[in-house]
PyMOL Python script that loads the backbone (N, CA, C, O; Angstrom):
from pymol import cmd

cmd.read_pdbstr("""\
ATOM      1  N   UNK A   1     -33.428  25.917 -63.499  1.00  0.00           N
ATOM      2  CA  UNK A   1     -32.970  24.660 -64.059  1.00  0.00           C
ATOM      3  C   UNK A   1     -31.488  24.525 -63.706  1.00  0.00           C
ATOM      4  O   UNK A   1     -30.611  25.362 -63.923  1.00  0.00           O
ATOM      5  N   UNK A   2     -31.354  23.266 -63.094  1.00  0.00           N
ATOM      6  CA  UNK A   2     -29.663  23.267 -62.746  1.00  0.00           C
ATOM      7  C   UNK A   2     -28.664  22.893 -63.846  1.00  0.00           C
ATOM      8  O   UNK A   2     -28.886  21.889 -64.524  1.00  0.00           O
ATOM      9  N   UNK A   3     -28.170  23.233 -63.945  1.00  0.00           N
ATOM     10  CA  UNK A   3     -26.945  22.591 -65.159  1.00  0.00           C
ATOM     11  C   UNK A   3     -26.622  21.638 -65.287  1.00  0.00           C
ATOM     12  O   UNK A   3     -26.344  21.290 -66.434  1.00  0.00           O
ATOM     13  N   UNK A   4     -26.482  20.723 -64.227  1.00  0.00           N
ATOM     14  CA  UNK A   4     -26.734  19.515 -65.274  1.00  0.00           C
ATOM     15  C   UNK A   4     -27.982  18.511 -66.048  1.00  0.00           C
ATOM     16  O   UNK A   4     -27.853  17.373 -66.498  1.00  0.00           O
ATOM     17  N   UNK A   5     -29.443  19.559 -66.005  1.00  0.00           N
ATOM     18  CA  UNK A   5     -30.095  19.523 -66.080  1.00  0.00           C
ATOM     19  C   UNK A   5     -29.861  19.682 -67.690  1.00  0.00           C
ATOM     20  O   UNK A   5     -29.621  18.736 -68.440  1.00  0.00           O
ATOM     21  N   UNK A   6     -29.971  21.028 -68.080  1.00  0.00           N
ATOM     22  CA  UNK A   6     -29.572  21.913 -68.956  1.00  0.00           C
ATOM     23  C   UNK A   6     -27.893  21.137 -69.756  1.00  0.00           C
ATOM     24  O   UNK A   6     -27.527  21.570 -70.849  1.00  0.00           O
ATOM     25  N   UNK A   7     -27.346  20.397 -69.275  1.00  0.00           N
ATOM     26  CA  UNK A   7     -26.487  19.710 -70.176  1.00  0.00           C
ATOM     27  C   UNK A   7     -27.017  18.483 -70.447  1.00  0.00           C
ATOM     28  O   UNK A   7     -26.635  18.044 -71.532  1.00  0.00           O
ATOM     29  N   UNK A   8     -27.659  17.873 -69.927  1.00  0.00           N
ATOM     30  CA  UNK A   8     -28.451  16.582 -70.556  1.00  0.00           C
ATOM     31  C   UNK A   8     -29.605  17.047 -71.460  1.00  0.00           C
ATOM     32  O   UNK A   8     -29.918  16.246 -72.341  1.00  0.00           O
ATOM     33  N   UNK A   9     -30.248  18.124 -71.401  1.00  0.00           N
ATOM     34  CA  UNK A   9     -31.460  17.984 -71.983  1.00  0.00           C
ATOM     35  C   UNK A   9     -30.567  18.678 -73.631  1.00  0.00           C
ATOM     36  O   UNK A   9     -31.005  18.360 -74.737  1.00  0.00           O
ATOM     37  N   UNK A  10     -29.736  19.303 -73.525  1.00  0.00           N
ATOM     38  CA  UNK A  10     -28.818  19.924 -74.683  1.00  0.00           C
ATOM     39  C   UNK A  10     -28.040  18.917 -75.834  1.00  0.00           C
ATOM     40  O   UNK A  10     -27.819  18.957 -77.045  1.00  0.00           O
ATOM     41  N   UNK A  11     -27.741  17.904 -74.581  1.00  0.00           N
ATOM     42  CA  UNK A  11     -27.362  16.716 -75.226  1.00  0.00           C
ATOM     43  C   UNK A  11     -28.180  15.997 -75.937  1.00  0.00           C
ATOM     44  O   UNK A  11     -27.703  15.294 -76.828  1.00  0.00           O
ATOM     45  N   UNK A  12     -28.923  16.006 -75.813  1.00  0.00           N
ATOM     46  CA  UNK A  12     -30.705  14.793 -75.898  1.00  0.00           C
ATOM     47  C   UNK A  12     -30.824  15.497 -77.273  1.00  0.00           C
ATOM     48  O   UNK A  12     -30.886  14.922 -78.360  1.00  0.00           O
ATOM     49  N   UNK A  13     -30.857  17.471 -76.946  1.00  0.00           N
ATOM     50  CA  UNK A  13     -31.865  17.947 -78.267  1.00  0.00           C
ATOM     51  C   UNK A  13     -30.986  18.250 -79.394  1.00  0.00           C
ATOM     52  O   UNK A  13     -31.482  18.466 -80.499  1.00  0.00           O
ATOM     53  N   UNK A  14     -29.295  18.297 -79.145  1.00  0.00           N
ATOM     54  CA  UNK A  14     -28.447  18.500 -79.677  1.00  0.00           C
ATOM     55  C   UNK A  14     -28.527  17.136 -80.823  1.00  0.00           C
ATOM     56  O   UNK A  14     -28.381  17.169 -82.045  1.00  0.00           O
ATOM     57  N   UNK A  15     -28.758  16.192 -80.098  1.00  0.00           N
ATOM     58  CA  UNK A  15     -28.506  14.548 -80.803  1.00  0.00           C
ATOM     59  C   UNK A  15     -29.646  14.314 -81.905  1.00  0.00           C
ATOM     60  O   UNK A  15     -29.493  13.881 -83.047  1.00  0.00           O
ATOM     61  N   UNK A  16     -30.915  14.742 -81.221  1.00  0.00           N
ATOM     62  CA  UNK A  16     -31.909  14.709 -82.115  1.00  0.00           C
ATOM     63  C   UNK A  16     -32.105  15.476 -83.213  1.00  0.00           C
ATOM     64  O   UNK A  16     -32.772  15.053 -84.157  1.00  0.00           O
ATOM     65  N   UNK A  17     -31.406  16.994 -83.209  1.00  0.00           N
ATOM     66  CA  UNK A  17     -31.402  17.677 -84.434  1.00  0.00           C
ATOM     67  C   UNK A  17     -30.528  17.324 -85.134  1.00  0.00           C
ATOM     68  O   UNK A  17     -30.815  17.370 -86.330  1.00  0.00           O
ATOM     69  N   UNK A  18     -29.153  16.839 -84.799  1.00  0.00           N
ATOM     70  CA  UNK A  18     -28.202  15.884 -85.828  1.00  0.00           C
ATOM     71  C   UNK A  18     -29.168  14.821 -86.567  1.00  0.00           C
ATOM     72  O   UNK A  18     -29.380  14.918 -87.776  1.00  0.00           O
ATOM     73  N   UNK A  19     -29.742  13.802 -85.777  1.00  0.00           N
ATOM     74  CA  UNK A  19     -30.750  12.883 -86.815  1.00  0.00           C
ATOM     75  C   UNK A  19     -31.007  13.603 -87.604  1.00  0.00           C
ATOM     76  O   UNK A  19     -30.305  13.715 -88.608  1.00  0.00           O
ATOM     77  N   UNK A  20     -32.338  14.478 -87.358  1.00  0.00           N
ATOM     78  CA  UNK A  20     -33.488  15.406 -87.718  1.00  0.00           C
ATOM     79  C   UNK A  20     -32.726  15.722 -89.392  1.00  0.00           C
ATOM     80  O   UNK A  20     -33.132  15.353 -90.493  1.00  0.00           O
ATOM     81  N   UNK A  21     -31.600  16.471 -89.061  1.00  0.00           N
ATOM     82  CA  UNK A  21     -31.047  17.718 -90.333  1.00  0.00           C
ATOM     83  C   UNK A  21     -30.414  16.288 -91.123  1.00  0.00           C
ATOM     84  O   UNK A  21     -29.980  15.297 -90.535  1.00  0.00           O
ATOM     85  N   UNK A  22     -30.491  16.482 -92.575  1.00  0.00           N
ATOM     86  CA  UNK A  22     -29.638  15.586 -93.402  1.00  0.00           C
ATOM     87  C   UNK A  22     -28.385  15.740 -93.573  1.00  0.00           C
ATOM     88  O   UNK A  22     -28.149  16.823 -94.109  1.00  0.00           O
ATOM     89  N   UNK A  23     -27.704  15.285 -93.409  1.00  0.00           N
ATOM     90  CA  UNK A  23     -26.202  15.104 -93.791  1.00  0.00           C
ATOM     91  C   UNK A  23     -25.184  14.754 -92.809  1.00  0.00           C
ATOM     92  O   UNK A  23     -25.247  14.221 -91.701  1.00  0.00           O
ATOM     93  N   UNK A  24     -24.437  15.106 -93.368  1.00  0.00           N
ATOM     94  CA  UNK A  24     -23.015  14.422 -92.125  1.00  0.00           C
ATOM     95  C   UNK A  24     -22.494  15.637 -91.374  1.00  0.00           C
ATOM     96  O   UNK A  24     -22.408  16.573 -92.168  1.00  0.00           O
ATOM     97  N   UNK A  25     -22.189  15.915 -90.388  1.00  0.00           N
ATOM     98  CA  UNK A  25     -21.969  16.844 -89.316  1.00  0.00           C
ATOM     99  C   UNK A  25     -20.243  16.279 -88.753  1.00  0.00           C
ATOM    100  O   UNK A  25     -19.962  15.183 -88.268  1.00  0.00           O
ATOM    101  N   UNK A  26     -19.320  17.434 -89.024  1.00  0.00           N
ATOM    102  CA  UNK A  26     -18.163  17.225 -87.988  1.00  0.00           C
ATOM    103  C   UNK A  26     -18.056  17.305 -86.500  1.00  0.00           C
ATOM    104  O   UNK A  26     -16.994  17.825 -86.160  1.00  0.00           O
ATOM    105  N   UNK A  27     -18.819  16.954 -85.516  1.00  0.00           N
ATOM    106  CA  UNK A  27     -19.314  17.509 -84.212  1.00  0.00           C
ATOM    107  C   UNK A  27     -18.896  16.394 -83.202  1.00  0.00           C
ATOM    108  O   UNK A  27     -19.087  15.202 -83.442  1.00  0.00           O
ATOM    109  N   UNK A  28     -18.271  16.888 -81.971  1.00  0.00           N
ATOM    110  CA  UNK A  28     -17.986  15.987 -81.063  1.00  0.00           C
ATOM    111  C   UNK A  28     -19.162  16.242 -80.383  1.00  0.00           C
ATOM    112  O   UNK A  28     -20.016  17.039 -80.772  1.00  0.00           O
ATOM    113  N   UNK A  29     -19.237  15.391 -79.086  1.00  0.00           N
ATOM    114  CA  UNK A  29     -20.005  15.784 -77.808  1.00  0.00           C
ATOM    115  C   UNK A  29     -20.319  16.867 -77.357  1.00  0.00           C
ATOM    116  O   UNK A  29     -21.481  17.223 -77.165  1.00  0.00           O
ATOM    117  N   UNK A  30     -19.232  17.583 -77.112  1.00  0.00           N
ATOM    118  CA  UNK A  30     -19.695  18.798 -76.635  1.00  0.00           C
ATOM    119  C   UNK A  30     -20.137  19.801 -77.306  1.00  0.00           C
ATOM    120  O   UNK A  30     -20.748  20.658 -76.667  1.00  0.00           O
ATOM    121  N   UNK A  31     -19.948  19.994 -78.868  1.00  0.00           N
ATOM    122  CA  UNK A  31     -20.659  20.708 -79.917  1.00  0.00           C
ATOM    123  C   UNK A  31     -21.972  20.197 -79.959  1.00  0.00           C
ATOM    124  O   UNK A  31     -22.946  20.949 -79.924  1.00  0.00           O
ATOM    125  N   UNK A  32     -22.062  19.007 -80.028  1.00  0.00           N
ATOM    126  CA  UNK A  32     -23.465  18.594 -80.173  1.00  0.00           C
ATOM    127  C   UNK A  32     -24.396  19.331 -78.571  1.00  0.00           C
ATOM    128  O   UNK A  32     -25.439  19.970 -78.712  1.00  0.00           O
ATOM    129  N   UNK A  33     -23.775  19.075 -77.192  1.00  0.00           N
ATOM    130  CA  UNK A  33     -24.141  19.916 -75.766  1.00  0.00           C
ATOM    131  C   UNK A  33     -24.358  20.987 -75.922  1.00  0.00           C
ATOM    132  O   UNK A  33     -25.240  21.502 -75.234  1.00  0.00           O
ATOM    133  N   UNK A  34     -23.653  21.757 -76.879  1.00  0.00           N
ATOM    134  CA  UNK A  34     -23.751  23.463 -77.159  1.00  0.00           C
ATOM    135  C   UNK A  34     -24.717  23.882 -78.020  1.00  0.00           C
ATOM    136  O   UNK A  34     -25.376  24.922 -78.026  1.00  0.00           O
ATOM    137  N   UNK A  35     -24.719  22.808 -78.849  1.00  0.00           N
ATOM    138  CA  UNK A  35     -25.768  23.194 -79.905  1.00  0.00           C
ATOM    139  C   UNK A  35     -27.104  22.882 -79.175  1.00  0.00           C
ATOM    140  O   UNK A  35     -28.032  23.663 -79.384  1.00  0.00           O
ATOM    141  N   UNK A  36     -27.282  21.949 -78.438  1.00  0.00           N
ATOM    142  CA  UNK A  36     -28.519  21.913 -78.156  1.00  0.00           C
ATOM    143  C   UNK A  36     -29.200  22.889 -76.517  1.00  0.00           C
ATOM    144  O   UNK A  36     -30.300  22.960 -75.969  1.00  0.00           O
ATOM    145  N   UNK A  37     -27.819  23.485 -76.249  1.00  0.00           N
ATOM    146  CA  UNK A  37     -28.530  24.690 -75.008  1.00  0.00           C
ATOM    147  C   UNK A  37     -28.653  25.538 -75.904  1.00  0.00           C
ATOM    148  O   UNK A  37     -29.787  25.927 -76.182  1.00  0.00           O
ATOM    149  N   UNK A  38     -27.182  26.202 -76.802  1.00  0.00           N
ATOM    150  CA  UNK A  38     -27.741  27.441 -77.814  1.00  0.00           C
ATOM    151  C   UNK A  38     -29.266  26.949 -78.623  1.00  0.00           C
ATOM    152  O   UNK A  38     -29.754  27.830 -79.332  1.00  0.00           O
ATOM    153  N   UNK A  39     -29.791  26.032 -78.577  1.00  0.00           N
ATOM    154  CA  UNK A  39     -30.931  25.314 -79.644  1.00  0.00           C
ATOM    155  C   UNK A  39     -32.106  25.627 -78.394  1.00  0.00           C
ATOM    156  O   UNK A  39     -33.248  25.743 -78.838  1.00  0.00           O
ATOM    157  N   UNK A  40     -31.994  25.746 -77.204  1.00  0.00           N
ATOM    158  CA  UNK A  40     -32.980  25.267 -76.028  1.00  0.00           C
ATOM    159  C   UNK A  40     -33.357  27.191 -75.857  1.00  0.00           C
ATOM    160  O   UNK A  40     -34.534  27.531 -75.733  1.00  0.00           O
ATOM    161  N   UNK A  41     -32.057  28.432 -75.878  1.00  0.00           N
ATOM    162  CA  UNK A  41     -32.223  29.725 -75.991  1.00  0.00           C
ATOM    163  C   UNK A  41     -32.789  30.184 -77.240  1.00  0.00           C
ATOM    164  O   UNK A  41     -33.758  30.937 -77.143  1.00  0.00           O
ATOM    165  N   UNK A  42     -32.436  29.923 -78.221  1.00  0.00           N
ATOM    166  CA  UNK A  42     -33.514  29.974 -79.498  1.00  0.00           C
ATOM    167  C   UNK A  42     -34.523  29.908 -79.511  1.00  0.00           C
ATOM    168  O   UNK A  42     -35.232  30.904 -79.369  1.00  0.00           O
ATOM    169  N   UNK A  43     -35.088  28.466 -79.722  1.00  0.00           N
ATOM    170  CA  UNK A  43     -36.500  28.051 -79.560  1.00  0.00           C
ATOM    171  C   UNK A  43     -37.414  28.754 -78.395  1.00  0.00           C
ATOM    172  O   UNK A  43     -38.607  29.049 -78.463  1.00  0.00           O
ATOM    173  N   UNK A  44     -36.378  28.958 -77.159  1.00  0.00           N
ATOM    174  CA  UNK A  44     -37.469  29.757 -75.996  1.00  0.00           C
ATOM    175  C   UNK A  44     -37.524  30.908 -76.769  1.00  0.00           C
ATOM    176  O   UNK A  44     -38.665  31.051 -77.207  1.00  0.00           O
ATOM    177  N   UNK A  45     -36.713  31.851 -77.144  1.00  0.00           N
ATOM    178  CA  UNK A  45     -36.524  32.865 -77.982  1.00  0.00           C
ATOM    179  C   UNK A  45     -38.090  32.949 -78.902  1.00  0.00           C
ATOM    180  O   UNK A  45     -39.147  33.533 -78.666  1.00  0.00           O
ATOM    181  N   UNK A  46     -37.609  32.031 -80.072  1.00  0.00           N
ATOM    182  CA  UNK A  46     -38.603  31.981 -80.623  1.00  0.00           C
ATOM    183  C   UNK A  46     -40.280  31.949 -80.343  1.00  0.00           C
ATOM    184  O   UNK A  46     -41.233  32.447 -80.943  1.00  0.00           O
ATOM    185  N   UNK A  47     -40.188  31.350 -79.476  1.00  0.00           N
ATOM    186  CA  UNK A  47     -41.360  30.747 -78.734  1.00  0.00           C
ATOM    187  C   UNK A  47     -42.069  31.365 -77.784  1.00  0.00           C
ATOM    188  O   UNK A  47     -43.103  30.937 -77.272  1.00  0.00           O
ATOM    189  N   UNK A  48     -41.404  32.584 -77.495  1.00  0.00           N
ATOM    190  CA  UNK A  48     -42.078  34.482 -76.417  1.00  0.00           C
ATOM    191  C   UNK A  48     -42.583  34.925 -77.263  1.00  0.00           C
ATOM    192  O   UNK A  48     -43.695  35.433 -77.119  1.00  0.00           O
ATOM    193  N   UNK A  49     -41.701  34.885 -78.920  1.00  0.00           N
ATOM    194  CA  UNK A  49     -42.409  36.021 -79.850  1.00  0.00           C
ATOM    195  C   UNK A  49     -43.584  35.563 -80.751  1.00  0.00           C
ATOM    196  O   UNK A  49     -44.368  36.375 -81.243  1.00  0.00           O
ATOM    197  N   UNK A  50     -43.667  34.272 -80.938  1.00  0.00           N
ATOM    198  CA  UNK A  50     -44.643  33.558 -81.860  1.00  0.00           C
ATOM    199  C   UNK A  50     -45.969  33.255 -80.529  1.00  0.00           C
ATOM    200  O   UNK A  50     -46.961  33.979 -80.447  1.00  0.00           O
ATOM    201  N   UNK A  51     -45.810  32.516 -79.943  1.00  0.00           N
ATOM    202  CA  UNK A  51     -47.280  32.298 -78.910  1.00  0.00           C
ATOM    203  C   UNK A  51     -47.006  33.517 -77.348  1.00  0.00           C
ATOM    204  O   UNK A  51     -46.044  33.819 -76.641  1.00  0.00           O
ATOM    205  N   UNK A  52     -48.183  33.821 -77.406  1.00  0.00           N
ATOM    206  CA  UNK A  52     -49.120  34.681 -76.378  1.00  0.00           C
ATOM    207  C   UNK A  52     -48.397  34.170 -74.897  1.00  0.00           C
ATOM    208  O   UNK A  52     -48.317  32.944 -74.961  1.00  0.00           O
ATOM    209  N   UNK A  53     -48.107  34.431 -74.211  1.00  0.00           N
ATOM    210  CA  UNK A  53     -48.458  36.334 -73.717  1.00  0.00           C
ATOM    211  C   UNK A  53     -47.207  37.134 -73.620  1.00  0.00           C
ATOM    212  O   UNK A  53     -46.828  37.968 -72.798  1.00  0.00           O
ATOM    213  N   UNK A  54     -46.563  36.530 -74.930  1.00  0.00           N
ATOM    214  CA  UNK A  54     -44.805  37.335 -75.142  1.00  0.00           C
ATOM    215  C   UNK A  54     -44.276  37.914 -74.121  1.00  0.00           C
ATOM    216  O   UNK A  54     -44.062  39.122 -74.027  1.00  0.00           O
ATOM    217  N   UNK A  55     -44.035  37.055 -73.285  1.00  0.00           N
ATOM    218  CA  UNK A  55     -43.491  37.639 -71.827  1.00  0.00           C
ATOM    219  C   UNK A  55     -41.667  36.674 -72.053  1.00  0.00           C
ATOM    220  O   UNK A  55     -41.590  35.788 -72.904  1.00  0.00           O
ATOM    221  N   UNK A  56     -40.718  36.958 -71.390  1.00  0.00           N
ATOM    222  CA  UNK A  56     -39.522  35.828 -71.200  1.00  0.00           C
ATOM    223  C   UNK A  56     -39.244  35.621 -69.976  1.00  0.00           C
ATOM    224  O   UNK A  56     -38.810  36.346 -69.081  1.00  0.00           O
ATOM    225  N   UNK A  57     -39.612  34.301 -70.050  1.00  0.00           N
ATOM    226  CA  UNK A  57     -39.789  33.727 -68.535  1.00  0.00           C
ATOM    227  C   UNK A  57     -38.369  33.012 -68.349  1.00  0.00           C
ATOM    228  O   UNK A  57     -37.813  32.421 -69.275  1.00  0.00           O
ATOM    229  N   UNK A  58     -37.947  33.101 -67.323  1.00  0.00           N
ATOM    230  CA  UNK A  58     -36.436  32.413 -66.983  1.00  0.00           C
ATOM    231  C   UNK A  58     -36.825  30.569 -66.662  1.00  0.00           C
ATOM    232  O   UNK A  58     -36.005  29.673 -66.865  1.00  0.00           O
ATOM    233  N   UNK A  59     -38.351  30.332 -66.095  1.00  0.00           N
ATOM    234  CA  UNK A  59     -38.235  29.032 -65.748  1.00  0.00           C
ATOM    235  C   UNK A  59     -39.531  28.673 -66.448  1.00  0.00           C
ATOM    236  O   UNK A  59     -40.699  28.704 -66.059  1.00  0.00           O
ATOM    237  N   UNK A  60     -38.969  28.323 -67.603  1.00  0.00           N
ATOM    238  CA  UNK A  60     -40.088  27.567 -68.288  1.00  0.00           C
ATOM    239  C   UNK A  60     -40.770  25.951 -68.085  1.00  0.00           C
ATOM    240  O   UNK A  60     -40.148  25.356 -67.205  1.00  0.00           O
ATOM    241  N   UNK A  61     -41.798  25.184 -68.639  1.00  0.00           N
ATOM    242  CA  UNK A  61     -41.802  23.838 -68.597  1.00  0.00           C
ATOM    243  C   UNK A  61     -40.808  23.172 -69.110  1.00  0.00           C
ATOM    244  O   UNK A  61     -40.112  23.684 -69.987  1.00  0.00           O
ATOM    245  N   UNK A  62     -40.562  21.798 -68.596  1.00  0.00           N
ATOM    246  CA  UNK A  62     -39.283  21.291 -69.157  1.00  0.00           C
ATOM    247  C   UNK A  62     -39.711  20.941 -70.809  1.00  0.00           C
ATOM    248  O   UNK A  62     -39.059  21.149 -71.833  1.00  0.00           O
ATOM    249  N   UNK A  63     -41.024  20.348 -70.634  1.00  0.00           N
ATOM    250  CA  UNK A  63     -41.617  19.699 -72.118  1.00  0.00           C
ATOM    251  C   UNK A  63     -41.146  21.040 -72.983  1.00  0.00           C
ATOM    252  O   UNK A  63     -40.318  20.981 -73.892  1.00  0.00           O
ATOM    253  N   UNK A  64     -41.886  22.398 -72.500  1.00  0.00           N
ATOM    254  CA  UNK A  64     -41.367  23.564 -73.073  1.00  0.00           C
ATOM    255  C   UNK A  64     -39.544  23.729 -73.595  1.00  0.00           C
ATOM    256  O   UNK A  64     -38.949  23.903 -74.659  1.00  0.00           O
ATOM    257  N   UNK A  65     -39.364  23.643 -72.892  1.00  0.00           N
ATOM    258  CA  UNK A  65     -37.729  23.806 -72.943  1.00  0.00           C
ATOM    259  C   UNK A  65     -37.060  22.777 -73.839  1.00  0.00           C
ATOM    260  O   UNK A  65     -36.110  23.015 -74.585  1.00  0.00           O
ATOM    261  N   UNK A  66     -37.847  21.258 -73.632  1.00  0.00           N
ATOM    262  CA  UNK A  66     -37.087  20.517 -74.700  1.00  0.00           C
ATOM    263  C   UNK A  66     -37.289  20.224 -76.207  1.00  0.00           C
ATOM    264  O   UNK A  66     -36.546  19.719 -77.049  1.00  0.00           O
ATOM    265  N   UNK A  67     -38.597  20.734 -76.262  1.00  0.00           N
ATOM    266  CA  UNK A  67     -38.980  21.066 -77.805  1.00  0.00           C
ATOM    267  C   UNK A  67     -39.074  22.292 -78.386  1.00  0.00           C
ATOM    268  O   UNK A  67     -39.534  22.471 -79.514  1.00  0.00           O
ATOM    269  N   UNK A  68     -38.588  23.294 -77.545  1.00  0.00           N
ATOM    270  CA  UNK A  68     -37.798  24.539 -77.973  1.00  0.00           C
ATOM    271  C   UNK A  68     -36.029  24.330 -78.292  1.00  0.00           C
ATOM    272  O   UNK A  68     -35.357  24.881 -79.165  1.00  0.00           O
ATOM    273  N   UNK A  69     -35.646  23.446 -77.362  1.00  0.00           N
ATOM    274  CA  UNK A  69     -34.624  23.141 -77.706  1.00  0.00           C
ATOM    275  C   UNK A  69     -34.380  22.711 -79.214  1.00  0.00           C
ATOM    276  O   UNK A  69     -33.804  23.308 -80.124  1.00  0.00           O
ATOM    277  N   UNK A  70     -35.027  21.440 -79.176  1.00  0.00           N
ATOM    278  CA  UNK A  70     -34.850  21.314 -80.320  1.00  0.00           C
ATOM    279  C   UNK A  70     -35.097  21.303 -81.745  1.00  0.00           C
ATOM    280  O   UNK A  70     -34.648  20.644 -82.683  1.00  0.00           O
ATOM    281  N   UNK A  71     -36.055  22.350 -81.612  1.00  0.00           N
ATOM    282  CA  UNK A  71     -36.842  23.510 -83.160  1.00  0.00           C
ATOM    283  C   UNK A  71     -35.368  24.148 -83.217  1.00  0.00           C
ATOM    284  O   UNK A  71     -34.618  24.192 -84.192  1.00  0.00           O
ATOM    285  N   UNK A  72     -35.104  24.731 -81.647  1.00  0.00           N
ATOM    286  CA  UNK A  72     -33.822  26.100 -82.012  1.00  0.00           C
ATOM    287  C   UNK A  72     -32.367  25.256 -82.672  1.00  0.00           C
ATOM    288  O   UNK A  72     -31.580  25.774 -83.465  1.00  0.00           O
ATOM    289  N   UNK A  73     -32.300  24.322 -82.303  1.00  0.00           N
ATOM    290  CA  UNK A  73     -31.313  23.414 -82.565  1.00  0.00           C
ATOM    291  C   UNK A  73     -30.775  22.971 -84.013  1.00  0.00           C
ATOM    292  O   UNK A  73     -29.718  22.980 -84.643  1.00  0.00           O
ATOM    293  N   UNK A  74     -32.332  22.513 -84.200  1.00  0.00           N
ATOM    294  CA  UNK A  74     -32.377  22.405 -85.957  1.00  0.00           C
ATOM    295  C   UNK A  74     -32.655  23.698 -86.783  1.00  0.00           C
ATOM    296  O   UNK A  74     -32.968  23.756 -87.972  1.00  0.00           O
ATOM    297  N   UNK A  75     -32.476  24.709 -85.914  1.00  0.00           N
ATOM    298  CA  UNK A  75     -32.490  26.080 -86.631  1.00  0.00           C
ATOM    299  C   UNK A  75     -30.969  26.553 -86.994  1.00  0.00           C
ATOM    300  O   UNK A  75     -30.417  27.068 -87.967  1.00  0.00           O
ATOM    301  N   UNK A  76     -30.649  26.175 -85.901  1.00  0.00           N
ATOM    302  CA  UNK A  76     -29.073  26.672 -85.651  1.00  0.00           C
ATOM    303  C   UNK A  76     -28.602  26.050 -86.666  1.00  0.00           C
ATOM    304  O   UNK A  76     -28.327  26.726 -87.658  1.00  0.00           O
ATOM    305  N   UNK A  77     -28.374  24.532 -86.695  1.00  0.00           N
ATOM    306  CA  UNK A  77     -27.776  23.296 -87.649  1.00  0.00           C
ATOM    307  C   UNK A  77     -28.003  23.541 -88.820  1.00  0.00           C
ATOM    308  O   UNK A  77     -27.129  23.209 -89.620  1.00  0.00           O
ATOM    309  N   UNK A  78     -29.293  24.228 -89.360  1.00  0.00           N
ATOM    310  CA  UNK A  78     -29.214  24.186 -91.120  1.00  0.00           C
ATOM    311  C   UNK A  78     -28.961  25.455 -90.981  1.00  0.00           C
ATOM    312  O   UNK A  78     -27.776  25.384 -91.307  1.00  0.00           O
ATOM    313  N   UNK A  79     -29.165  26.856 -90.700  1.00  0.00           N
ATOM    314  CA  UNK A  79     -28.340  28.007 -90.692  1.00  0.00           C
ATOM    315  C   UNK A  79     -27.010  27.808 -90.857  1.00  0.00           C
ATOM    316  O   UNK A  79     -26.374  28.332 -91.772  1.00  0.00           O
ATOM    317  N   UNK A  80     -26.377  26.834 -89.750  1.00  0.00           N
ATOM    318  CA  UNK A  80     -24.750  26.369 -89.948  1.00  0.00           C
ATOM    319  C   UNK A  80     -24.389  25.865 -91.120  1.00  0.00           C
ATOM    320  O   UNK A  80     -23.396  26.247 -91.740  1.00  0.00           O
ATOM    321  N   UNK A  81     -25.243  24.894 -91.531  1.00  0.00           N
ATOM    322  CA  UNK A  81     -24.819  24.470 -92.943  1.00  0.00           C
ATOM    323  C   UNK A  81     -24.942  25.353 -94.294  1.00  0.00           C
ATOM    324  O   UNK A  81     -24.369  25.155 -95.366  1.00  0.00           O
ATOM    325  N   UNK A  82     -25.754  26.276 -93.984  1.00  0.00           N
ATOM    326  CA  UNK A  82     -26.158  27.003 -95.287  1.00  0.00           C
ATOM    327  C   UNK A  82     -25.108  27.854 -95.222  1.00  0.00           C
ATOM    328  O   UNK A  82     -24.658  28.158 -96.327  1.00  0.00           O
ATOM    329  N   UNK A  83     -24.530  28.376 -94.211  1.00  0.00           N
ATOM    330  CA  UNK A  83     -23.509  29.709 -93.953  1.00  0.00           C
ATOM    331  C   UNK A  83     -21.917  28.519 -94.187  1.00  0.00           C
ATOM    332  O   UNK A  83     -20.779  28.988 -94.191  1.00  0.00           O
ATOM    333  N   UNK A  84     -22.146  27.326 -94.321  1.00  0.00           N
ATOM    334  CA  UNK A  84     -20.636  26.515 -94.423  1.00  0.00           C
ATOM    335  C   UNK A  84     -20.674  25.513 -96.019  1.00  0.00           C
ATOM    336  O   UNK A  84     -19.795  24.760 -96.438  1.00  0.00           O
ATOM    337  N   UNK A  85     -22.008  25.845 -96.646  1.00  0.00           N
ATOM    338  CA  UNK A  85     -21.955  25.568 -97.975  1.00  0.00           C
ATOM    339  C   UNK A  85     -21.662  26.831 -98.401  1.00  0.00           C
ATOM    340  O   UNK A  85     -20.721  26.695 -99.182  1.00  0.00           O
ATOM    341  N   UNK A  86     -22.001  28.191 -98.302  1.00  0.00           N
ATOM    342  CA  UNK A  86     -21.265  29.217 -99.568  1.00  0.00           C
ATOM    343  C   UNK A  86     -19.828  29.437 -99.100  1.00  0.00           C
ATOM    344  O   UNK A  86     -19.074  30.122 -99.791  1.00  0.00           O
ATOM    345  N   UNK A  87     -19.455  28.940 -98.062  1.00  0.00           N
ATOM    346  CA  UNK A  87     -17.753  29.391 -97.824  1.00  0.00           C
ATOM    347  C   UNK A  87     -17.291  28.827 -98.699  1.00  0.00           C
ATOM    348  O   UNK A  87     -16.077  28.881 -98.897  1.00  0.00           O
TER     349      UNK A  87
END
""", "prot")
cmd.dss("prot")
cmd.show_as("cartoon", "prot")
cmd.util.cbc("prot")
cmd.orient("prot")
């Protein structure tokens, strides 16, 4: 996947887990870009160890990649909030 592949689709899943999660978020552009590649490594993450044949493949489907993205995304985002409500 080329990078700017991988920065649009980050952007896309980054944007959609902001909808997704309730509340108000301090996040520019590029937090929202980060959150949704760190959201796109998660979800693949997630997604070797929960469905068969737990292998980690470097070139997954994109459909794969963008709704891993953004499960991992909205994983990341309420983890963030829960770890920035007890501070």
């Amino acid at each position: 996947m080329s990078i700017i592949v991988m920065i649009i689709i980050g952007l896309i899943a980054g944007a959609i887990a902001r909808l997704l999660v309730p509340g108000k978020e301090d996040m520019g552009w590029i937090a929202t870009i980060l959150l949704g590649i760190a959201g796109g490594y998660v979800g693949g993450t997630l997604g070797s160890l929960v469905f068969a044949p737990h292998k980690f493949d470097f070139r997954p489907p994109v459909e794969h990649t963008f709704v891993g993205a953004i499960i991992g995304a909205i994983v990341i985002l309420v983890i963030y909030k829960f770890v920035r409500s007890r501070v």
